[in-house]
PDBQT receptor file of N, H, CA, C and O in Angstrom, charges set to zero:
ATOM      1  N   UNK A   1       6.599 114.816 133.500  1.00  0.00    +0.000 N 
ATOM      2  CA  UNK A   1       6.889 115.556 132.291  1.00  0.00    +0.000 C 
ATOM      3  C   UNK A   1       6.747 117.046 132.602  1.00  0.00    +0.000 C 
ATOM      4  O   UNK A   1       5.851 117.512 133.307  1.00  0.00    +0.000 OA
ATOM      5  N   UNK A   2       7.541 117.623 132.116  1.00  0.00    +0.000 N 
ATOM      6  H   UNK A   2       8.268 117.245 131.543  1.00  0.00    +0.000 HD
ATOM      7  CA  UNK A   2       7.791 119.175 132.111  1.00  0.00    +0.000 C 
ATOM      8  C   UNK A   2       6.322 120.122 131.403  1.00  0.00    +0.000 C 
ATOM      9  O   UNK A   2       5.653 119.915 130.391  1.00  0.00    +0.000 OA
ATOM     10  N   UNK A   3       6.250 121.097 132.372  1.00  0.00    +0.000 N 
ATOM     11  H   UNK A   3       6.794 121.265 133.194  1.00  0.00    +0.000 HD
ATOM     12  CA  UNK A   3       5.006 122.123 131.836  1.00  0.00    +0.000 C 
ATOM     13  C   UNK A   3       5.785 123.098 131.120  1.00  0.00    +0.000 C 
ATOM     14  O   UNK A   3       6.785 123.610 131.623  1.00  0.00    +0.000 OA
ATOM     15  N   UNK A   4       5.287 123.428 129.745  1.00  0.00    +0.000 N 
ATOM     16  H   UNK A   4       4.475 123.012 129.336  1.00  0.00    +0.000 HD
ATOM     17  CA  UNK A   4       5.676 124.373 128.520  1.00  0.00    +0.000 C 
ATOM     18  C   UNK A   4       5.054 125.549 128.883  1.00  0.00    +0.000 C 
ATOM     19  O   UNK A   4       3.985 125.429 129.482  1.00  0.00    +0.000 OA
ATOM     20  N   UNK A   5       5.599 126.987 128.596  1.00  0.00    +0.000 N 
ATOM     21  H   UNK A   5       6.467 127.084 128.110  1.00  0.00    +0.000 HD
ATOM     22  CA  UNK A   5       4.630 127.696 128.649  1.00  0.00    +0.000 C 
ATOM     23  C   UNK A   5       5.804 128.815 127.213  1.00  0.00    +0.000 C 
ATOM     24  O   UNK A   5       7.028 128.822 127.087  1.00  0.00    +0.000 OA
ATOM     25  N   UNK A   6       5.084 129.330 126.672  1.00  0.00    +0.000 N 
ATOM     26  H   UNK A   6       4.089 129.324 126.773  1.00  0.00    +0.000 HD
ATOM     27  CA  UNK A   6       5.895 129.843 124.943  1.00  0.00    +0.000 C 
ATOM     28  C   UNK A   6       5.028 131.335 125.643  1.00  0.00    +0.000 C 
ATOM     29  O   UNK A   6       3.949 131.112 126.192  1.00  0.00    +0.000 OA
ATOM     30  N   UNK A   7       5.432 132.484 125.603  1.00  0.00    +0.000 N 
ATOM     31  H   UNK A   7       6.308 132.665 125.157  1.00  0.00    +0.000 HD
ATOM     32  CA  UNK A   7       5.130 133.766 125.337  1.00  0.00    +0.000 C 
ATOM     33  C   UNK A   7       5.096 134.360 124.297  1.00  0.00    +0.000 C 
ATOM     34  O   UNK A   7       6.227 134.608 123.878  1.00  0.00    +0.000 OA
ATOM     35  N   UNK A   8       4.319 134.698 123.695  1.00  0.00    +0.000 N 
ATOM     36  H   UNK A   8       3.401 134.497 124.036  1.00  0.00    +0.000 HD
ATOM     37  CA  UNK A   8       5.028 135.595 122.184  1.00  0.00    +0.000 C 
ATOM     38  C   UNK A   8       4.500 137.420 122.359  1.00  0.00    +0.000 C 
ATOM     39  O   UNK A   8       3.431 138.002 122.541  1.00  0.00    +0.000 OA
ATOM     40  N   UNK A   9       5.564 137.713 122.227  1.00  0.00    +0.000 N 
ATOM     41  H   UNK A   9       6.433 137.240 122.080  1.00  0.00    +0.000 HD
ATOM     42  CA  UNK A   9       5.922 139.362 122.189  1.00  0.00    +0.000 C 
ATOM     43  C   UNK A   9       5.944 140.028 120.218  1.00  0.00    +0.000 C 
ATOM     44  O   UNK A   9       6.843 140.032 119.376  1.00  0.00    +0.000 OA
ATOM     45  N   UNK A  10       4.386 140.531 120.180  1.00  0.00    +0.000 N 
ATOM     46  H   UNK A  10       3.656 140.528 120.864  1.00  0.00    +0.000 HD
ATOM     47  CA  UNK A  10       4.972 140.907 118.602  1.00  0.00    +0.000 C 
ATOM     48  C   UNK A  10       4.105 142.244 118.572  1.00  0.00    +0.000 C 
ATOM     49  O   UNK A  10       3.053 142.644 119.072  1.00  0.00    +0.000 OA
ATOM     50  N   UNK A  11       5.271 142.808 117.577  1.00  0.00    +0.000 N 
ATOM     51  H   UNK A  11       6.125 142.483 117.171  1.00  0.00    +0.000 HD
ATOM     52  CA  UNK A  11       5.115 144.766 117.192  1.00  0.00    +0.000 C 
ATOM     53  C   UNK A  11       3.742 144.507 117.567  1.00  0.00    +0.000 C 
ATOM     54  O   UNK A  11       3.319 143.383 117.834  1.00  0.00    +0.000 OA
ATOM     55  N   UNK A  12       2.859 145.868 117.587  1.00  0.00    +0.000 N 
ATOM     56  H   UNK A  12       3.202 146.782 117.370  1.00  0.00    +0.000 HD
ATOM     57  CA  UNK A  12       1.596 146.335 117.794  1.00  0.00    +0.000 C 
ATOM     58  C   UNK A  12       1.146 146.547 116.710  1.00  0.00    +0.000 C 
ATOM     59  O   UNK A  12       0.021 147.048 116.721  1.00  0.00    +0.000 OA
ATOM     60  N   UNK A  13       1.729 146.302 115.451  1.00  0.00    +0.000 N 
ATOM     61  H   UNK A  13       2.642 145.895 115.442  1.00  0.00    +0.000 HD
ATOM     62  CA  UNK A  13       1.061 146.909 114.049  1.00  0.00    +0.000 C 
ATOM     63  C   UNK A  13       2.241 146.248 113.253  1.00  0.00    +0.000 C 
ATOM     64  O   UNK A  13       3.385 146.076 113.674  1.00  0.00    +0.000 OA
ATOM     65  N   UNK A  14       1.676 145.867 111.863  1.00  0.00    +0.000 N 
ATOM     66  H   UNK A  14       0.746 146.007 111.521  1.00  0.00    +0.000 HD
ATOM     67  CA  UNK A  14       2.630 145.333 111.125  1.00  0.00    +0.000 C 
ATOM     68  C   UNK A  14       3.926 146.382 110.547  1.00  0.00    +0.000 C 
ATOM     69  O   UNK A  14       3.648 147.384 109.888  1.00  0.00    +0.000 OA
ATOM     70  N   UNK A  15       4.968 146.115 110.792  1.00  0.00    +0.000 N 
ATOM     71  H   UNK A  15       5.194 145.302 111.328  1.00  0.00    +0.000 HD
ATOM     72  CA  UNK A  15       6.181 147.251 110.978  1.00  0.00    +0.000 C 
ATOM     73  C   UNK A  15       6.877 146.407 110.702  1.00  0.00    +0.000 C 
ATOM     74  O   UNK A  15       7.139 145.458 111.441  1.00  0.00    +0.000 OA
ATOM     75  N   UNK A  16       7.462 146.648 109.204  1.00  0.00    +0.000 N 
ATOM     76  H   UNK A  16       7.250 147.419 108.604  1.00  0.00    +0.000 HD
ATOM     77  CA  UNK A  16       8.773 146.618 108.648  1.00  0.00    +0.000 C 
ATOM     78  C   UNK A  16      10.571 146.552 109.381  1.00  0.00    +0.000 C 
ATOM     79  O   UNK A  16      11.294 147.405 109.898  1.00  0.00    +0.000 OA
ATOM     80  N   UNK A  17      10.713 145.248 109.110  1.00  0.00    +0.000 N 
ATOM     81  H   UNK A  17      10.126 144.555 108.690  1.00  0.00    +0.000 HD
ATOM     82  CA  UNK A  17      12.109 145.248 110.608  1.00  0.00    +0.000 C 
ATOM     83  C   UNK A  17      12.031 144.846 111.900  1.00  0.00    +0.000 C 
ATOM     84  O   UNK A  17      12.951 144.772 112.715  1.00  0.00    +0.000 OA
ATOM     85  N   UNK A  18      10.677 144.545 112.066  1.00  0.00    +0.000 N 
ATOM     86  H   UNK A  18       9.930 144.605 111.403  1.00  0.00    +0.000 HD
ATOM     87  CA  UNK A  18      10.406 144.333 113.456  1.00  0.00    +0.000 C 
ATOM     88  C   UNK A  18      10.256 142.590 113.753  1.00  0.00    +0.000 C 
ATOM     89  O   UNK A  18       9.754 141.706 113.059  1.00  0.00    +0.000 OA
ATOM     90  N   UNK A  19      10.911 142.551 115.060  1.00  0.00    +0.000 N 
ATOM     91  H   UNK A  19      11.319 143.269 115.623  1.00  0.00    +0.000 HD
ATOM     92  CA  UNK A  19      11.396 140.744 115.387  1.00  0.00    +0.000 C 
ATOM     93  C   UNK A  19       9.716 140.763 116.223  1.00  0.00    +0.000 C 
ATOM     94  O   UNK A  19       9.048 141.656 116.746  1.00  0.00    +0.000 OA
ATOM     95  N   UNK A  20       9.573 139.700 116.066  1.00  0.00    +0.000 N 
ATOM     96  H   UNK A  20      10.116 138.975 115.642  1.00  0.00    +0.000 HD
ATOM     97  CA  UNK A  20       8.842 138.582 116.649  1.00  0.00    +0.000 C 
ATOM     98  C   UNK A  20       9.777 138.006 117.968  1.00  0.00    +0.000 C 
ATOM     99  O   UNK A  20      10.942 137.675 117.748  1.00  0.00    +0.000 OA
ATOM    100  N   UNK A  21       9.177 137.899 119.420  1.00  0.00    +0.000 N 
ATOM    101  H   UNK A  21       8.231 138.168 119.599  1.00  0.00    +0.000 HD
ATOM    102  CA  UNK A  21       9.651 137.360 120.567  1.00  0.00    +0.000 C 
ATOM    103  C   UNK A  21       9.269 136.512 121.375  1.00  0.00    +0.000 C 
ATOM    104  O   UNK A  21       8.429 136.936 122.168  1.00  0.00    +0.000 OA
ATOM    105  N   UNK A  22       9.544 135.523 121.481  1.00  0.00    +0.000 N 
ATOM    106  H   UNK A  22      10.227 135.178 120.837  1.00  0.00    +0.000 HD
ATOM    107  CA  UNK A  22       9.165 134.114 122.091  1.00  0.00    +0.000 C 
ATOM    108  C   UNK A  22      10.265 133.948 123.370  1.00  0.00    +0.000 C 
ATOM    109  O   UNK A  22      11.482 133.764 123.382  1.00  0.00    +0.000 OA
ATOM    110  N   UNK A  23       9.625 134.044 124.047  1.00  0.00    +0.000 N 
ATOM    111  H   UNK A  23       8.636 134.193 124.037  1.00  0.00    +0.000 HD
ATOM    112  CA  UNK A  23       9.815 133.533 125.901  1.00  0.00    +0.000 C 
ATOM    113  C   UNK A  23       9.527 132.207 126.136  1.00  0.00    +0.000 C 
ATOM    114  O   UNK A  23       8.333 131.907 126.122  1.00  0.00    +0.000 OA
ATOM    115  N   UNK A  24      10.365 131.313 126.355  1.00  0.00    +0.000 N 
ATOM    116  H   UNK A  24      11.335 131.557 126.366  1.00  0.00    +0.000 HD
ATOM    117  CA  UNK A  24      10.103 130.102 126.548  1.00  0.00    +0.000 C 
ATOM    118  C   UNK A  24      10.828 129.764 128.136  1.00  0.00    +0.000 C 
ATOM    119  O   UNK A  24      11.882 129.939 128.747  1.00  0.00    +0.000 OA
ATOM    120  N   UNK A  25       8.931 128.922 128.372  1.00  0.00    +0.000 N 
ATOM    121  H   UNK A  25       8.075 128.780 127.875  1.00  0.00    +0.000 HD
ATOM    122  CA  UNK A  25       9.886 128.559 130.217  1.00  0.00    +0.000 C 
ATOM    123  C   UNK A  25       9.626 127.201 130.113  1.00  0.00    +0.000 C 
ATOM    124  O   UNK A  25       9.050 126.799 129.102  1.00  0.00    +0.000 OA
ATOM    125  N   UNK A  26       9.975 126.373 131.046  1.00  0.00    +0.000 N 
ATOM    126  H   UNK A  26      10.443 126.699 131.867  1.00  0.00    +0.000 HD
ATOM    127  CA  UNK A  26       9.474 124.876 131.212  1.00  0.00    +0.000 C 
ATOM    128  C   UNK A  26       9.496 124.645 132.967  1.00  0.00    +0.000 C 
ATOM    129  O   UNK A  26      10.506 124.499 133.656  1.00  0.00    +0.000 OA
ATOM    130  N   UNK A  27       8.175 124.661 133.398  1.00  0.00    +0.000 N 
ATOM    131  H   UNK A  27       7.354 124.780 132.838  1.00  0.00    +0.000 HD
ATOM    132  CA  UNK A  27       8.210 124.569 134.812  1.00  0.00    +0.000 C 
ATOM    133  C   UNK A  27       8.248 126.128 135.101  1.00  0.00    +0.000 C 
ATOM    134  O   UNK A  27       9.376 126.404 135.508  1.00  0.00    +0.000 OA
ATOM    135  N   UNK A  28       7.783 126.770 135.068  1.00  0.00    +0.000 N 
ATOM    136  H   UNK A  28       6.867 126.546 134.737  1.00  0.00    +0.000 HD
ATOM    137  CA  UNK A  28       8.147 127.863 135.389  1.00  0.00    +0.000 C 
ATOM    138  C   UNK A  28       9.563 128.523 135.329  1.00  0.00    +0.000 C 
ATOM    139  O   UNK A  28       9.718 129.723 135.555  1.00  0.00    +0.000 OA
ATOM    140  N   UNK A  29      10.822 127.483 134.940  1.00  0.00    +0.000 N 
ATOM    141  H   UNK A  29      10.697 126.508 134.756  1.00  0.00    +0.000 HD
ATOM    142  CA  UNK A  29      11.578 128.078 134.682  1.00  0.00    +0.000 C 
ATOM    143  C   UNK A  29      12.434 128.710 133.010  1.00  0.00    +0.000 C 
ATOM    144  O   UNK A  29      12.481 128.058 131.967  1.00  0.00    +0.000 OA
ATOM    145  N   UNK A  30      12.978 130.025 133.215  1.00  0.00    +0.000 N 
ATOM    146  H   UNK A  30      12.940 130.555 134.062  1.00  0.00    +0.000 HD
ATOM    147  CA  UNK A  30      13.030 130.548 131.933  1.00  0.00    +0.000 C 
ATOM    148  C   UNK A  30      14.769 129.960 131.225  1.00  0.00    +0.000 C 
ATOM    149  O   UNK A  30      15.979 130.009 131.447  1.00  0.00    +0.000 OA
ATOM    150  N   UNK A  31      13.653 129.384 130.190  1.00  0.00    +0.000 N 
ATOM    151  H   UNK A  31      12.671 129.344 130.009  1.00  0.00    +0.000 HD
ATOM    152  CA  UNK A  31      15.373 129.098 129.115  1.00  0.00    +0.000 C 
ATOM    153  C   UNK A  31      15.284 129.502 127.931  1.00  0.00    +0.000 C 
ATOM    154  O   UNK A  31      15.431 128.734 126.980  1.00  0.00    +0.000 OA
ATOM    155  N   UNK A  32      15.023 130.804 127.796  1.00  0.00    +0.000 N 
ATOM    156  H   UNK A  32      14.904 131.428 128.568  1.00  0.00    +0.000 HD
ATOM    157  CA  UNK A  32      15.654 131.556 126.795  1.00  0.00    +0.000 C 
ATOM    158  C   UNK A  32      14.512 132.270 125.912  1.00  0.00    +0.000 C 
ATOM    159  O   UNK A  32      13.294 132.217 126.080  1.00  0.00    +0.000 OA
ATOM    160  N   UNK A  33      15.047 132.767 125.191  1.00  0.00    +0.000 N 
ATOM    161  H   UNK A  33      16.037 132.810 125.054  1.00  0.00    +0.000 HD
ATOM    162  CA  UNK A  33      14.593 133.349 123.901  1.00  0.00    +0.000 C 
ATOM    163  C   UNK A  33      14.737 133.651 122.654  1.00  0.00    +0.000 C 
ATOM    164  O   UNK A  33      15.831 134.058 122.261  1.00  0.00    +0.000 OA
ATOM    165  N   UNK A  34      13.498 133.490 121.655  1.00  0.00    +0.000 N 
ATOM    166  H   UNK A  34      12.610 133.160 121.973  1.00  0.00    +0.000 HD
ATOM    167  CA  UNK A  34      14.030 133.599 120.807  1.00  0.00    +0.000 C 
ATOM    168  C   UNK A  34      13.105 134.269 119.637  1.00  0.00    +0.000 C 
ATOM    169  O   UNK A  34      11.947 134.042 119.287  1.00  0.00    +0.000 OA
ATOM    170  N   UNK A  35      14.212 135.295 119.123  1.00  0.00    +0.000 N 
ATOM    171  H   UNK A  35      15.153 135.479 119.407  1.00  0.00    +0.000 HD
ATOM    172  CA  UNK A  35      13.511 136.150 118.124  1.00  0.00    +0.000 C 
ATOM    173  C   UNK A  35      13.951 135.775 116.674  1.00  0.00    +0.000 C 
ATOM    174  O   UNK A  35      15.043 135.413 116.238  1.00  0.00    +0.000 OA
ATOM    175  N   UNK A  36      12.456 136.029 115.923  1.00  0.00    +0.000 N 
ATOM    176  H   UNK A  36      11.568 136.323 116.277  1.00  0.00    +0.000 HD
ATOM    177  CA  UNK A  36      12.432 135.600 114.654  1.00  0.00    +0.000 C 
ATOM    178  C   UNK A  36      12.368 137.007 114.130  1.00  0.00    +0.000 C 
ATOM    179  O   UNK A  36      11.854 137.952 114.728  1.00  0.00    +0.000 OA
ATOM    180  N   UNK A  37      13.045 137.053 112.746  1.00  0.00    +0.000 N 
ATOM    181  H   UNK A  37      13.463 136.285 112.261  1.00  0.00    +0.000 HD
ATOM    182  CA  UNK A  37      12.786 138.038 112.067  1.00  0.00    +0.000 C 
ATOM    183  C   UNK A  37      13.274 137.341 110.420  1.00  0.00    +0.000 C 
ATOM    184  O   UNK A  37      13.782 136.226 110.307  1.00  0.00    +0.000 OA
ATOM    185  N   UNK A  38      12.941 138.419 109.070  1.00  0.00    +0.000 N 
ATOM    186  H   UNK A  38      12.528 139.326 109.162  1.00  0.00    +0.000 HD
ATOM    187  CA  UNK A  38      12.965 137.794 107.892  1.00  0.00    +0.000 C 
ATOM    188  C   UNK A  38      14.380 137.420 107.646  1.00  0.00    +0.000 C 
ATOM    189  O   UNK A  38      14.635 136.680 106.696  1.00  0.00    +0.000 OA
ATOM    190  N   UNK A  39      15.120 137.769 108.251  1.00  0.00    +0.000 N 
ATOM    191  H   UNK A  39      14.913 138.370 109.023  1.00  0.00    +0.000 HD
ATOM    192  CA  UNK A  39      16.478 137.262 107.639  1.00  0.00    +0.000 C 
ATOM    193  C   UNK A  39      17.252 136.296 108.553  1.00  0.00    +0.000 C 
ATOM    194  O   UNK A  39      18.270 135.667 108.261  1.00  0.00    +0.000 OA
ATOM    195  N   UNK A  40      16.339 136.298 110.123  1.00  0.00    +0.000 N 
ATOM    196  H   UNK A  40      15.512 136.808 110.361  1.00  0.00    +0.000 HD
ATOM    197  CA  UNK A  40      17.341 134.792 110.845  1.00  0.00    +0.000 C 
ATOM    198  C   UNK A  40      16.389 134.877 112.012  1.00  0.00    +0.000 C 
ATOM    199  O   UNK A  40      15.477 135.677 112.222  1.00  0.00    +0.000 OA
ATOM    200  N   UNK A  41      16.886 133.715 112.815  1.00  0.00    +0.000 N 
ATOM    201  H   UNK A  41      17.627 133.066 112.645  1.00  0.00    +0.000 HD
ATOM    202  CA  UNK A  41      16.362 133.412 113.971  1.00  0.00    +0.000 C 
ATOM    203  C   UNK A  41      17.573 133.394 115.168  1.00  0.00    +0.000 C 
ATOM    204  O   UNK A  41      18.624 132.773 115.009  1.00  0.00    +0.000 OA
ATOM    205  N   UNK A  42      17.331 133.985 116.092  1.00  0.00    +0.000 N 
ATOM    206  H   UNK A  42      16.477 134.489 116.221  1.00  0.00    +0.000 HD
ATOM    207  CA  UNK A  42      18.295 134.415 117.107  1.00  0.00    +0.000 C 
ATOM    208  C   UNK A  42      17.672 133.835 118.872  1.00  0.00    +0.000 C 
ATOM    209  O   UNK A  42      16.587 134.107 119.387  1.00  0.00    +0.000 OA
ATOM    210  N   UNK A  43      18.649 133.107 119.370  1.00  0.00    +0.000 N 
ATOM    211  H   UNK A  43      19.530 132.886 118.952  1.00  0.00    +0.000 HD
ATOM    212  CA  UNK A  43      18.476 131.968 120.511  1.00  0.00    +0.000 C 
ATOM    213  C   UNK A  43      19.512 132.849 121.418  1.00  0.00    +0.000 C 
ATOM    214  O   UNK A  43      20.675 133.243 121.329  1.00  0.00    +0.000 OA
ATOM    215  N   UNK A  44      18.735 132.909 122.079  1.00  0.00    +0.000 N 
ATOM    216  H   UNK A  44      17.790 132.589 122.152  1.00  0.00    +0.000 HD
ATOM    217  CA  UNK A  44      19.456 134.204 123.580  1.00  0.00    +0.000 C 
ATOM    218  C   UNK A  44      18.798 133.074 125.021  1.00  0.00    +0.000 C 
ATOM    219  O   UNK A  44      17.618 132.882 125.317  1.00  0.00    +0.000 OA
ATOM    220  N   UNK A  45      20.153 132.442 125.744  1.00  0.00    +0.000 N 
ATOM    221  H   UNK A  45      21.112 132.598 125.505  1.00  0.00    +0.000 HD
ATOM    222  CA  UNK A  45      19.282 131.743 126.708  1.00  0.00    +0.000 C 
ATOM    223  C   UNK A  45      20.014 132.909 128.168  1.00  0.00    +0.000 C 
ATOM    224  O   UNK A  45      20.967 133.680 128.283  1.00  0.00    +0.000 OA
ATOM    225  N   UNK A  46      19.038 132.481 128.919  1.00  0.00    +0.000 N 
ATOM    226  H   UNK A  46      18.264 131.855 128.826  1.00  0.00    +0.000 HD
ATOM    227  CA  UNK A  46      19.357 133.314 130.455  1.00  0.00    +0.000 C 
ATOM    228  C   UNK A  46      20.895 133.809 130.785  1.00  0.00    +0.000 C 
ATOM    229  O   UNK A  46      21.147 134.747 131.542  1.00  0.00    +0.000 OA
ATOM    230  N   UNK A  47      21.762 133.116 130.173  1.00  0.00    +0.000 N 
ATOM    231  H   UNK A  47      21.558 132.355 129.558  1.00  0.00    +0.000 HD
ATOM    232  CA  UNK A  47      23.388 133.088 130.741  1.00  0.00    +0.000 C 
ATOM    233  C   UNK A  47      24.169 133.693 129.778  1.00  0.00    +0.000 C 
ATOM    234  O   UNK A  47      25.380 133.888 129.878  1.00  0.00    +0.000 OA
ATOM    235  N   UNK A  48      23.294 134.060 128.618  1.00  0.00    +0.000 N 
ATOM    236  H   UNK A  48      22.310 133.902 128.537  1.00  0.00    +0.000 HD
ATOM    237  CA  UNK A  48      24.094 135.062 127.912  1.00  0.00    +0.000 C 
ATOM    238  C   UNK A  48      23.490 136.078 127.358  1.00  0.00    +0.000 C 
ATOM    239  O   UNK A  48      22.307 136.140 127.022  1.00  0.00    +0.000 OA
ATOM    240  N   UNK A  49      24.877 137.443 127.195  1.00  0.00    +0.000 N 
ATOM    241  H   UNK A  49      25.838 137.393 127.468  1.00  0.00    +0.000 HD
ATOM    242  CA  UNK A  49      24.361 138.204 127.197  1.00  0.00    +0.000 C 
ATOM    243  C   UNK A  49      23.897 138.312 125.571  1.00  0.00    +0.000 C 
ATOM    244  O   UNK A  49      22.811 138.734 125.174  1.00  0.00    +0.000 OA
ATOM    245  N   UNK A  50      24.751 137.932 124.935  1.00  0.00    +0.000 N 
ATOM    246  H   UNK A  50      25.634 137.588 125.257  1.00  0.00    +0.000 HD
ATOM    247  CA  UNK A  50      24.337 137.935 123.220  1.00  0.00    +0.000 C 
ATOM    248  C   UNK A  50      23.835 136.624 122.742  1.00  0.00    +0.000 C 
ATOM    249  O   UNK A  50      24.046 135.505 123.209  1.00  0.00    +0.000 OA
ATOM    250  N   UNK A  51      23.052 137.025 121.607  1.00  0.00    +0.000 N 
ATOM    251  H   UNK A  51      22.881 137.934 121.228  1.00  0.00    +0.000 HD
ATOM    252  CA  UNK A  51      22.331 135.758 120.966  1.00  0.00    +0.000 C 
ATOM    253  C   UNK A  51      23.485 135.228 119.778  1.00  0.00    +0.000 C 
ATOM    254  O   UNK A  51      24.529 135.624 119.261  1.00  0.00    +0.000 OA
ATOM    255  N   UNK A  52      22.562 134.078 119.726  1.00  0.00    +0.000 N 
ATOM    256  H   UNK A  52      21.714 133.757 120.146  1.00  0.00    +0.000 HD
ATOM    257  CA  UNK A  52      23.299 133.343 118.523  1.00  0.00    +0.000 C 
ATOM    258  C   UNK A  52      22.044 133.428 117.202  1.00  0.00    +0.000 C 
ATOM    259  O   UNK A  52      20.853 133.135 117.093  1.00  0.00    +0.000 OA
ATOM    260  N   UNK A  53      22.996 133.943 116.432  1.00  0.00    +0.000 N 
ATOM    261  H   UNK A  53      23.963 134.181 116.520  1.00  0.00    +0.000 HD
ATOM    262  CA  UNK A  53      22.297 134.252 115.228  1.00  0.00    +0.000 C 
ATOM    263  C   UNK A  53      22.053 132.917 113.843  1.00  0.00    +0.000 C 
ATOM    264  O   UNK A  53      23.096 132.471 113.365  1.00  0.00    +0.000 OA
ATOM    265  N   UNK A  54      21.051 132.508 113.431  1.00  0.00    +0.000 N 
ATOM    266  H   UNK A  54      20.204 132.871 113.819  1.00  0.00    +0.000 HD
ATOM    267  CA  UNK A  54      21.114 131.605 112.863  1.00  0.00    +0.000 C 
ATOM    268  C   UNK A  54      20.271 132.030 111.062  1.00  0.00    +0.000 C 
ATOM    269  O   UNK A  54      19.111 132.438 111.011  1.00  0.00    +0.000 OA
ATOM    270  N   UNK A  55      21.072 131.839 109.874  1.00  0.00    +0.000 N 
ATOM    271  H   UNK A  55      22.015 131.508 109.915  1.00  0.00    +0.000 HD
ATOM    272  CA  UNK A  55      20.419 132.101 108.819  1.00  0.00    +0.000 C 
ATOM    273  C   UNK A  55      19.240 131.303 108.911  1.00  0.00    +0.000 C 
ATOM    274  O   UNK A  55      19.324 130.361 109.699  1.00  0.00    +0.000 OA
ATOM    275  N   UNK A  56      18.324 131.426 108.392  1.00  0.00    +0.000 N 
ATOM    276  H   UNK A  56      18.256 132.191 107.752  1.00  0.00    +0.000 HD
ATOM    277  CA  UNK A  56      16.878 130.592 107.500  1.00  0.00    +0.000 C 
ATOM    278  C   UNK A  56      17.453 129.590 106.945  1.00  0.00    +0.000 C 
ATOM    279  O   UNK A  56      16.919 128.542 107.308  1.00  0.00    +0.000 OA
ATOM    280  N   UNK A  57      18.581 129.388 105.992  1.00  0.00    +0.000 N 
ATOM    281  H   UNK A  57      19.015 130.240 105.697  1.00  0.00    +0.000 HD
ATOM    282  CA  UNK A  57      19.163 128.087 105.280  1.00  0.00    +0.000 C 
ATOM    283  C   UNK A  57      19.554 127.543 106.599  1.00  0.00    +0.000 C 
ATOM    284  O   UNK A  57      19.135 126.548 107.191  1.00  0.00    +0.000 OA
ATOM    285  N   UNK A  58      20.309 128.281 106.876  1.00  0.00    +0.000 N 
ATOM    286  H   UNK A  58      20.649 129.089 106.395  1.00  0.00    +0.000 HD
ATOM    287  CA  UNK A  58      21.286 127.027 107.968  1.00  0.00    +0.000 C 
ATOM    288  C   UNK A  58      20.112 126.662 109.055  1.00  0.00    +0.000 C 
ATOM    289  O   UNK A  58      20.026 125.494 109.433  1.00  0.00    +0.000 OA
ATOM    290  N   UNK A  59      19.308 127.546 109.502  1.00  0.00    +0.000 N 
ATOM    291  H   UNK A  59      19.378 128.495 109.194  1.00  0.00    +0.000 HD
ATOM    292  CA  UNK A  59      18.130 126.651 110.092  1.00  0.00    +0.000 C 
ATOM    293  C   UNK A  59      17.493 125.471 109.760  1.00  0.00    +0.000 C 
ATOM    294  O   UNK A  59      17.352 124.398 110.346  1.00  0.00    +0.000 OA
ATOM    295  N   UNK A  60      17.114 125.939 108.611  1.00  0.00    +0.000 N 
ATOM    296  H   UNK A  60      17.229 126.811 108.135  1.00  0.00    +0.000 HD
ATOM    297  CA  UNK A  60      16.441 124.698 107.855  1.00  0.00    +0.000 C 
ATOM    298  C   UNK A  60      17.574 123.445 107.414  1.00  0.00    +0.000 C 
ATOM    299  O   UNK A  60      17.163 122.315 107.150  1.00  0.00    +0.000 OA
ATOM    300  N   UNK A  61      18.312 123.621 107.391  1.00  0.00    +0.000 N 
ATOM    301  H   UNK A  61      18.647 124.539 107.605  1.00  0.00    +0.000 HD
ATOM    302  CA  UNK A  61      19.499 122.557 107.253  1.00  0.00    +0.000 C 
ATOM    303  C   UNK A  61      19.586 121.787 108.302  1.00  0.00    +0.000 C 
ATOM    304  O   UNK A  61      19.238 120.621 108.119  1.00  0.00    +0.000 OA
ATOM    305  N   UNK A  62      20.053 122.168 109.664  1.00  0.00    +0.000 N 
ATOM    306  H   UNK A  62      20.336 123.115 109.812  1.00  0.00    +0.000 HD
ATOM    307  CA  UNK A  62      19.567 121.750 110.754  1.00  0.00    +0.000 C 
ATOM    308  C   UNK A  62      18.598 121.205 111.150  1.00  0.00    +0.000 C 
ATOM    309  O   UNK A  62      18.796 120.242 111.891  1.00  0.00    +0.000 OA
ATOM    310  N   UNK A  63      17.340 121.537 110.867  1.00  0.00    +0.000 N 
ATOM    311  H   UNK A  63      17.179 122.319 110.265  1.00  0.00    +0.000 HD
ATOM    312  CA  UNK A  63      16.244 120.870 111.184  1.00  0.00    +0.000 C 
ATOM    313  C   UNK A  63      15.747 119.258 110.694  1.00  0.00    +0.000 C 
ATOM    314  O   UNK A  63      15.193 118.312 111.254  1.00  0.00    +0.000 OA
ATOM    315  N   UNK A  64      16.373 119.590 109.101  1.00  0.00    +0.000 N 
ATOM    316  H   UNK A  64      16.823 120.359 108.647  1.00  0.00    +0.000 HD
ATOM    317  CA  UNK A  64      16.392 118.447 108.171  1.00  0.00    +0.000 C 
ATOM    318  C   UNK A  64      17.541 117.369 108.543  1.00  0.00    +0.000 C 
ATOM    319  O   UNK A  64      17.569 116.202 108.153  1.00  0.00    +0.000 OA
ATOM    320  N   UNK A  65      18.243 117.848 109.170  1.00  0.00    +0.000 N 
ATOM    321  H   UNK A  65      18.220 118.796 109.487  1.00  0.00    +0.000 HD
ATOM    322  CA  UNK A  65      19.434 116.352 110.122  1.00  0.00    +0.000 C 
ATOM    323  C   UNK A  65      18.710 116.092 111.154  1.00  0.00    +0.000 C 
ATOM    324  O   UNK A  65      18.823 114.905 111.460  1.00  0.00    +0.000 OA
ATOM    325  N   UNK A  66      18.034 116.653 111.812  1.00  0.00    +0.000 N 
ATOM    326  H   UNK A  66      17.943 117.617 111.564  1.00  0.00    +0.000 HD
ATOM    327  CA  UNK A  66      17.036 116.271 113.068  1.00  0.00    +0.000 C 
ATOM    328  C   UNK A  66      16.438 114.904 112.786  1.00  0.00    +0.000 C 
ATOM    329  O   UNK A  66      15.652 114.397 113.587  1.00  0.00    +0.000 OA
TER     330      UNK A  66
């Protein structure tokens, strides 16, 4: 089974606008990232250069077909 390791990158002080950043590796290797902020969650893996932007509804919509 695969070793998890989650990074989280967040502002230095609570600041208005500012994303939350999660580094996720498995095995030491890195697959992606992903920043939260109040209006979406955004999934950026190693091979691209732009993220995919996801609303809060449509997240949670998703999750609930899971």
């Amino acid at each position: 089974m695969p070793t998890h390791r989650i990074e989280v990158s967040q502002p230095p002080k609570s600041v208005l606008h500012s994303d939350i950043t999660l580094s996720i590796y498995s095995d030491k290797k890195f697959l992606g990232e992903i920043r939260i902020s109040k209006g979406s969650i955004d999934w950026r893996s190693p091979y691209r250069q732009r993220a995919r932007r996801i609303r809060w509804e449509k997240f949670a919509q998703m999750m609930d077909e899971q």
